[in-house]
N, C-alpha and C positions, 0 to 999 in steps of 0.2 A: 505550566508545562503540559502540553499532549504529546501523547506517543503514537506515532504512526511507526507501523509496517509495511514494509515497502519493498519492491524488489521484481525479481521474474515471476510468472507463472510455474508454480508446484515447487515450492520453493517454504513449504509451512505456514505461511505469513498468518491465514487466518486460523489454525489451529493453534500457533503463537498467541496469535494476538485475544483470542477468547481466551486460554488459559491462563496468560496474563489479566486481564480483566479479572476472573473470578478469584486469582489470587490476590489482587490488592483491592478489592471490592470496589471496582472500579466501573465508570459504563463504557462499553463496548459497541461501534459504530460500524455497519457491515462495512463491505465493498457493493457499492450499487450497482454496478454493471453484473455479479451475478443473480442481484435482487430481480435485475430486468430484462432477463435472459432465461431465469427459471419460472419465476412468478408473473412479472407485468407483461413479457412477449415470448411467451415460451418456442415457439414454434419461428424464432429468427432464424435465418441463416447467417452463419456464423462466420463463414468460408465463403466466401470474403465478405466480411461484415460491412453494410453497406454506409454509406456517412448520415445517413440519414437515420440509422440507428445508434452509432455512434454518436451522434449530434442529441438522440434523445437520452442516451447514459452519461453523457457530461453531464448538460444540464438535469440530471435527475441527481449526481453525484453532488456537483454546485452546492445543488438548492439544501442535498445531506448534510454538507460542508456546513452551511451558513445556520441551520435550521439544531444542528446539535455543538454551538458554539466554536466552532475549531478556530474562527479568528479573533473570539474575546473570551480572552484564557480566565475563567474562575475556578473551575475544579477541574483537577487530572481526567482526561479519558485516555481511550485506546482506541486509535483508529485505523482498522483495517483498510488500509491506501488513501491516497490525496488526489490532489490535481496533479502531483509530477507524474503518475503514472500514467491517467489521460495525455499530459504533453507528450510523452514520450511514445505511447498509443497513436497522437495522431501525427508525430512525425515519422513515425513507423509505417504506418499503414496509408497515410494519407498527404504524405511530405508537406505538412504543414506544420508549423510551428508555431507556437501559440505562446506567447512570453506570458500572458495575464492568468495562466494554470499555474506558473511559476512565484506568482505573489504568494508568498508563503512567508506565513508571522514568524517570529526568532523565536515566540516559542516552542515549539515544533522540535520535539528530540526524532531523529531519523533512525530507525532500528533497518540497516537492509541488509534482508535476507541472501546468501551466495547460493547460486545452482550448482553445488558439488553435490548435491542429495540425488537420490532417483530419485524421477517422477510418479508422478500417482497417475492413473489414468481417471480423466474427468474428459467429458464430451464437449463442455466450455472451453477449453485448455487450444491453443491453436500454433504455439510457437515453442516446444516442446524441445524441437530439434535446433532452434535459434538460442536456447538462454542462453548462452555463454555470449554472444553477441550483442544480444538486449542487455543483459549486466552489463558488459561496457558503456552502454548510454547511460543507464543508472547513474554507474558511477562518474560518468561525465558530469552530468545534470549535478549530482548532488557535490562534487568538490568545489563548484561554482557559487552553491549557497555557503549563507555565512552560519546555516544551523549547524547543532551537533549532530554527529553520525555516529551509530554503534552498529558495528560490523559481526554478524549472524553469520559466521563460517563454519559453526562445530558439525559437524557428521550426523549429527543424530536428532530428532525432535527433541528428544530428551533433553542430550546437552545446549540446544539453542534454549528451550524454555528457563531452563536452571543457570543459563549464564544472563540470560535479556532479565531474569529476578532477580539478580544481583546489582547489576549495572542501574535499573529499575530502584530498586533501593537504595542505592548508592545515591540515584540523582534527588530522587526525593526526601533523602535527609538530610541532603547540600541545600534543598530550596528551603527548607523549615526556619 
């Protein structure tokens, strides 16, 4: 089993998803789109991100995917987003749609995060005023897979983190 975080922008994902990590001493996998954004091309423009940077944050994410086991499960991680978030990126932004972002292994527990929280101001951040409409796609994309989903609605970082450590223990004393 890996655990992805998944969901809109500002929405806790990767402050969830580290603190889960360190609480089950777990490894922890960023999201590479802001790996590639603050570190590898700091100086992209963002508004409107062009395909040709987007095309270099798939394939940079991919290669994340492939290179820290997410398709051959031997030990638990935590993955700070998938490929569903790039599909849904690039049928957003770029009305394509790409089924093969979508091949995602059963094992794969989906923790997605809800935008009833405020947002955080981040300069990466671009659809702030759309989550509530990107969460619908989310949830489109994900009732269509046959993985689990655990639903991240509580109000506060706090209570997501102490409810995803529950549910989180919960699953991994069922797989033992």
């Amino acid at each position: 089993m890996h655990i992805v975080f998944t969901g809109t922008e500002s929405t806790f994902k990767t402050a969830i998803a580290k603190r889960i990590a360190a609480h089950f001493n777990l490894s922890y996998v960023p999201e590479y789109s802001r790996t590639y954004l603050e570190e590898i091309a700091p100086y992209t423009k963002i508004t409107p991100l062009s395909k040709e940077d987007y095309d270099r944050i798939e394939e940079g994410q991919l290669a994340l995917l492939y290179s820290q086991g997410y398709y051959d499960f031997q030990q638990p991680k935590i993955f700070d987003t998938d490929g569903m978030v790039l599909h849904i990126w690039k049928a957003d932004k770029f009305d394509c749609v790409d089924d093969k972002l979508l091949e995602i292994p059963r094992h794969i527990v989906y923790f997605l995060c809800y935008p009833n929280v405020a947002p955080v101001e981040d300069p990466l951040r671009v659809d702030i005023e759309r989550r509530d409409v990107l969460h619908e796609k989310y949830m489109d994309v994900l009732n269509q897979l046959p993985n689990t989903i655990i639903h991240l609605n509580q109000a506060t970082l706090e209570n997501r983190v102490l409810f995803a450590t529950t549910e989180i223990q919960r699953l991994l004393n069922h797989s033992i």
